[in-house]
Residue frames relative to the residue before (quaternion, step in Angstrom):
aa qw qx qy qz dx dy dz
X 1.0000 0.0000 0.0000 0.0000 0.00 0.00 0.00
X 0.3788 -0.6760 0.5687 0.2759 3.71 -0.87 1.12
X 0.3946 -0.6248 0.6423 0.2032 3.66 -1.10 0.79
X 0.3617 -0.6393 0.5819 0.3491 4.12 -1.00 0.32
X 0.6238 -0.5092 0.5178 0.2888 3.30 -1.47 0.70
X 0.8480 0.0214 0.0788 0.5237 3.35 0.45 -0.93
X 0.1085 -0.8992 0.4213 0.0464 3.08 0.34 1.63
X 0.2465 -0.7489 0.5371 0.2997 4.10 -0.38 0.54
X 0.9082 -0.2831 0.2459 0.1860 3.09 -1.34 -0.37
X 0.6345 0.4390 0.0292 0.6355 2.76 1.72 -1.54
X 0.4336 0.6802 -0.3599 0.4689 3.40 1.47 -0.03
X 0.6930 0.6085 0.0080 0.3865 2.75 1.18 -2.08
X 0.6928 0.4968 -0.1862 0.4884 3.29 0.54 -1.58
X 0.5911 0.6150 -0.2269 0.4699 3.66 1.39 -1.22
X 0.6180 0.5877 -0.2289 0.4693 3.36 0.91 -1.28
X 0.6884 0.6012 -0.1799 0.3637 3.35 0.57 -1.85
X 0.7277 0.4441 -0.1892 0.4872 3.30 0.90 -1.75
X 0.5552 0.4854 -0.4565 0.4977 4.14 1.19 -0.58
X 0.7067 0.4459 -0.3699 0.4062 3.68 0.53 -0.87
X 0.7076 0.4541 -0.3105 0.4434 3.74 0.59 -0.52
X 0.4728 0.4432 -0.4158 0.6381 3.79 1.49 -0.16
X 0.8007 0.2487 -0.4541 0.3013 3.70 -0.41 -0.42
X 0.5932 0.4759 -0.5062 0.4066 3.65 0.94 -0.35
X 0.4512 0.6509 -0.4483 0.4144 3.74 1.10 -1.10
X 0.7933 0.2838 -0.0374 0.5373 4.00 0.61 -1.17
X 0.2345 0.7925 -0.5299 0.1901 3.35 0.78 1.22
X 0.3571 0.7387 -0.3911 0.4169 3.59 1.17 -0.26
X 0.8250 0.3379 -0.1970 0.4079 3.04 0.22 -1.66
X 0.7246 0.4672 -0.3995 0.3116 3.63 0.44 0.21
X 0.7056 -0.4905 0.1537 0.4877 3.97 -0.30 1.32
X 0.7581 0.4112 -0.2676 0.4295 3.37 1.14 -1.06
X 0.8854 0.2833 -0.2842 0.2344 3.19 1.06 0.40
X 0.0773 0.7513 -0.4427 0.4833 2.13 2.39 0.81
X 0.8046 0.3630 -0.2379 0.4052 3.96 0.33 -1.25
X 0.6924 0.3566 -0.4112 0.4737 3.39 0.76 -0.47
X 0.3337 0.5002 -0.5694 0.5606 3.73 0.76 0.62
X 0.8113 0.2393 -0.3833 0.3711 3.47 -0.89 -1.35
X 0.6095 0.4611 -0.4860 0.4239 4.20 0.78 -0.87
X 0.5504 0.5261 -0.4969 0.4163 4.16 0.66 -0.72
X 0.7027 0.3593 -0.3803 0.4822 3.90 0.65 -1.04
X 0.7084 0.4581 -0.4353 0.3143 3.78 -0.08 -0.92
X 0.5209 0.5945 -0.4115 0.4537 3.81 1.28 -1.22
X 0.6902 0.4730 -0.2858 0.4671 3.90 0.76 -1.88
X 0.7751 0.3912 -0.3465 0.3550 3.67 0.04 -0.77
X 0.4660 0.7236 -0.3158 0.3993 3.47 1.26 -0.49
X 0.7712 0.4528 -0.0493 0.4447 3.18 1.07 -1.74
X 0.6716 0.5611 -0.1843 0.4473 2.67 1.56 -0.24
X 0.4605 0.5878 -0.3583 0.5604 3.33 1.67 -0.59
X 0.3774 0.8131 -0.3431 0.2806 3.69 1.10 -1.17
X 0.8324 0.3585 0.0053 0.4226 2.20 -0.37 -2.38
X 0.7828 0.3321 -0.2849 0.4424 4.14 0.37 -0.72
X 0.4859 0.3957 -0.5026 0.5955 3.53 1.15 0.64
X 0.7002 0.3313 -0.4334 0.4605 3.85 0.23 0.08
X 0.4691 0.6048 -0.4703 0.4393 3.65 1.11 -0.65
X 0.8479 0.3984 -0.1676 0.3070 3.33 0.69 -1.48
X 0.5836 0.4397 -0.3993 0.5537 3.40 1.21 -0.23
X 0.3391 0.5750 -0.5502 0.5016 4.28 0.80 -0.21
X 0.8245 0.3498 -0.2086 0.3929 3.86 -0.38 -2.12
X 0.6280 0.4912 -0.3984 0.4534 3.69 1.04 -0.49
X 0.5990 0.6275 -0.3245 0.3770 3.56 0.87 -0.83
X 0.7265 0.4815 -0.3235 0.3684 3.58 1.09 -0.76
X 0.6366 -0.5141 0.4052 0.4078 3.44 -0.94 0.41
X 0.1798 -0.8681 0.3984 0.2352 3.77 -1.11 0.25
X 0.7117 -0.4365 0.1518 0.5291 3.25 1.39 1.63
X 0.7226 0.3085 -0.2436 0.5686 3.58 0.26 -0.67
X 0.0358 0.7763 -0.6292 -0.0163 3.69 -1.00 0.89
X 0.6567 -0.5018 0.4638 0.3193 3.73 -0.96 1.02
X 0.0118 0.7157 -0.6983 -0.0079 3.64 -0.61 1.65
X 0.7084 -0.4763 0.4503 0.2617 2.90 -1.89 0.90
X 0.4725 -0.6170 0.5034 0.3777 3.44 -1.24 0.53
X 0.3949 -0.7131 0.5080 0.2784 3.85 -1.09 1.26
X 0.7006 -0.5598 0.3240 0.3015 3.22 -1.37 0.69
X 0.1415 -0.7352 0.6157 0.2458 4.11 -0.40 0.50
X 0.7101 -0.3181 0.5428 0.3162 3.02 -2.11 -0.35
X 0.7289 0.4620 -0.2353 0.4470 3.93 0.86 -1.10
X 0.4989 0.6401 -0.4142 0.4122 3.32 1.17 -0.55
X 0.1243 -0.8007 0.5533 0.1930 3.48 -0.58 1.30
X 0.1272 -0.8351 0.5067 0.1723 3.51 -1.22 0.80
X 0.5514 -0.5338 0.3897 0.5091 4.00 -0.90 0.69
């Protein structure tokens, strides 16, 4: 692309506004097509994480009912 010799303002402002549309539309270019999919695999990843510790935390907690001892009978012989 030939650059103008004497660029004006409106050159400029033009320029400016192409350069802020292609970064605006970084996605769409391969490289950011992939660093998208690595942002999701990195996020879902961390996420699996986190709900395998959630779940061992909720497993960790007692569930209200606790093993009672067997109550003393009458047959039970004592020394």
């Amino acid at each position: 692309m030939n650059r103008p010799r004497n660029p004006t303002s409106r050159d400029r402002q033009v320029a400016e506004e192409a350069m802020s549309h292609e970064e605006a539309n970084f996605t769409e270019t391969p490289t950011g097509r992939k660093l998208v999919r690595q942002t999701q695999m990195v996020g879902g990843f961390l996420l699996l994480i986190v709900a395998v510790l959630f779940g061992l935390l909720v497993a960790s907690f007692p569930t209200g009912e606790e093993p009672t001892t067997n109550p003393d009978t009458p047959n039970q012989i004592t020394p």
